[in-house]
C-alpha positions in Angstrom: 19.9 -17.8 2.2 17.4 -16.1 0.2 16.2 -18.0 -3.2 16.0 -16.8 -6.4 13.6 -16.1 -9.2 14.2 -19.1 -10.9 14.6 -21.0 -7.5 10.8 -19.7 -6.3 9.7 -20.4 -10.2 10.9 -24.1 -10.2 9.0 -24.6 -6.7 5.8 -22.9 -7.9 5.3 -25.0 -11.1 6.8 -28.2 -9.1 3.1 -28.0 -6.6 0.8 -26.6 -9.7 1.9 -29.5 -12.5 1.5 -31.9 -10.0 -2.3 -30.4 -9.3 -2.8 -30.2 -12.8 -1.6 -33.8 -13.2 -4.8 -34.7 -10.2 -7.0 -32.6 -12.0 -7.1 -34.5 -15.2 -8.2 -37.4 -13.1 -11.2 -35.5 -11.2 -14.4 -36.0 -13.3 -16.5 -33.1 -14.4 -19.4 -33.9 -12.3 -17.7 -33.5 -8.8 -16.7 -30.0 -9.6 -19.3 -29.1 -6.6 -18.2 -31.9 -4.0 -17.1 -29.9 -1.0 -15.6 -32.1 2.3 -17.9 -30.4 4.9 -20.7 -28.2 4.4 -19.7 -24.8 3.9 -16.3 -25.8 2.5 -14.9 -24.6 -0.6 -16.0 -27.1 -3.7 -13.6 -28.4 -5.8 -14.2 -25.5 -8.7 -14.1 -23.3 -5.8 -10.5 -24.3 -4.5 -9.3 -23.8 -8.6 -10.8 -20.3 -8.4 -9.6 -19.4 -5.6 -6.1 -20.3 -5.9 -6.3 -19.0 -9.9 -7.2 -15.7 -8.9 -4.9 -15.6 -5.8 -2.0 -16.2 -7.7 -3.3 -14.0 -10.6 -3.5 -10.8 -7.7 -0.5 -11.5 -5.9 1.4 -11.5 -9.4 -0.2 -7.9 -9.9 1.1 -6.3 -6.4 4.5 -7.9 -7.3 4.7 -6.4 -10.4 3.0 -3.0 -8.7 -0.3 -3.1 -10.5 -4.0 -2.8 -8.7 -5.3 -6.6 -8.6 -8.6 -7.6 -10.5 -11.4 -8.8 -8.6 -12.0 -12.1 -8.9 -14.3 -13.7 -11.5 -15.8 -17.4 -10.6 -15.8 -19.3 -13.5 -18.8 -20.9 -15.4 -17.8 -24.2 -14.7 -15.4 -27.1 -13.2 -14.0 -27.5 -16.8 -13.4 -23.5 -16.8 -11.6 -23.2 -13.9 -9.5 -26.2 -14.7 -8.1 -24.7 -17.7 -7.8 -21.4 -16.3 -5.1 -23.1 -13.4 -3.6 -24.3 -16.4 -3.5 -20.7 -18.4 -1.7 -19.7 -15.4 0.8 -22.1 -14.4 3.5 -20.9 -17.4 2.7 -17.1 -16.6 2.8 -17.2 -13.3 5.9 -19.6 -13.7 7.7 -17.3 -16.1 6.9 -14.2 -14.1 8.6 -15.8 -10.9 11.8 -16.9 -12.8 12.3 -13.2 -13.9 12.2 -12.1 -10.8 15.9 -10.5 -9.8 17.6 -10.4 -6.7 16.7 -6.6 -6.3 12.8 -7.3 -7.2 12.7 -10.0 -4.3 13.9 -7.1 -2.1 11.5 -4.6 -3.3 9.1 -3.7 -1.1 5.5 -3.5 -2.3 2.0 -2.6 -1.4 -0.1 -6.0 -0.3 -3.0 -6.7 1.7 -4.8 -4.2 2.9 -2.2 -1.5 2.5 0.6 -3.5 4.1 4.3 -3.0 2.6 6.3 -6.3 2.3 8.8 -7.4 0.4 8.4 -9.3 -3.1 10.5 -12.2 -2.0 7.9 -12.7 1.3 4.6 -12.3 -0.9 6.0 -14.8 -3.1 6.5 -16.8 -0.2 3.3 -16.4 1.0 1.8 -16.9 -2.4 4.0 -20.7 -2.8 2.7 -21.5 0.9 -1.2 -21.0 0.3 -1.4 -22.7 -2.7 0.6 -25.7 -1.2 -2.1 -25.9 1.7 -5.2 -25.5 -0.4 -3.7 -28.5 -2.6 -3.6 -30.5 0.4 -7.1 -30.0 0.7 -7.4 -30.9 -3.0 -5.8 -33.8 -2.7 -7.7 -35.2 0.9 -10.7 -34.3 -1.1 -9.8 -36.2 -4.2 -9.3 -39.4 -2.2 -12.7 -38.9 -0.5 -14.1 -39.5 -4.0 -12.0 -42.5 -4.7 -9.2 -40.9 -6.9 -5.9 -41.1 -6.0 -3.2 -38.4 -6.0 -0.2 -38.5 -8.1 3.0 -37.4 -6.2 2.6 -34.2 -4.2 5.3 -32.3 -6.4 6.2 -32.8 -9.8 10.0 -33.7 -9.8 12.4 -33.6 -12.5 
């Protein structure tokens, strides 16, 4: 059965409060701790799923995606996954029955529908929070719960 707007919404802002909740607890100066050389860094992993989320939202609504800006800092990129959460959050939850079947332009040309982008886009930034959160307990912080219920 296919899930709604609001459905896709609730899911979304379930994973990113419950990263937001970690992030609070990850101190400023392990912004650059990466697991293995070459991996993304902590302020890495933020941009990259702020400005995922931020492009995928543009080729939903039809628009060109910007290209993405790393942020100045760990603080920066911190409060820009918060910025988003609400608007990415609000954008999902308007989402209509007939949107999710709209077929759009995505990666490198390819047509899809809204309702599997949005897929897509709740599945990568569930496994690049997993990462988050192995990487937070390599530092000695521990994660809240995975999801945010309720």
């Amino acid at each position: 059965m296919p899930r709604t707007g609001p459905e896709y919404a609730q899911s979304f802002l379930s994973h990113r409060s419950a990263l937001l909740d970690l992030l609070e607890h990850l101190p400023e100066d392990q912004g650059n701790f990466a697991a293995w050389e070459g991996a993304m860094t902590f302020k890495g992993l933020l941009d990259h799923l702020s400005s995922s989320s931020r492009r995928m939202r543009s080729m939903m609504a039809g628009q060109k995606p910007e290209p993405a800006q790393p942020s100045a800092s760990f603080a920066e990129a911190k409060a820009a996954m918060q910025h988003d959460a609400p608007e990415i959050g609000g954008f999902l939850s308007s989402l209509t029955e007939d949107n999710l079947s709209r077929t759009v332009a995505a990666f490198g040309g390819m047509q899809m529908p809204i309702s599997a982008l949005v897929a897509g886009m709740l599945e990568h930034e569930i496994h690049h929070k997993g990462q988050i959160w192995m990487m937070a307990r390599m530092i000695g912080v521990q994660p809240p719960m995975f999801a945010r219920l309720g």
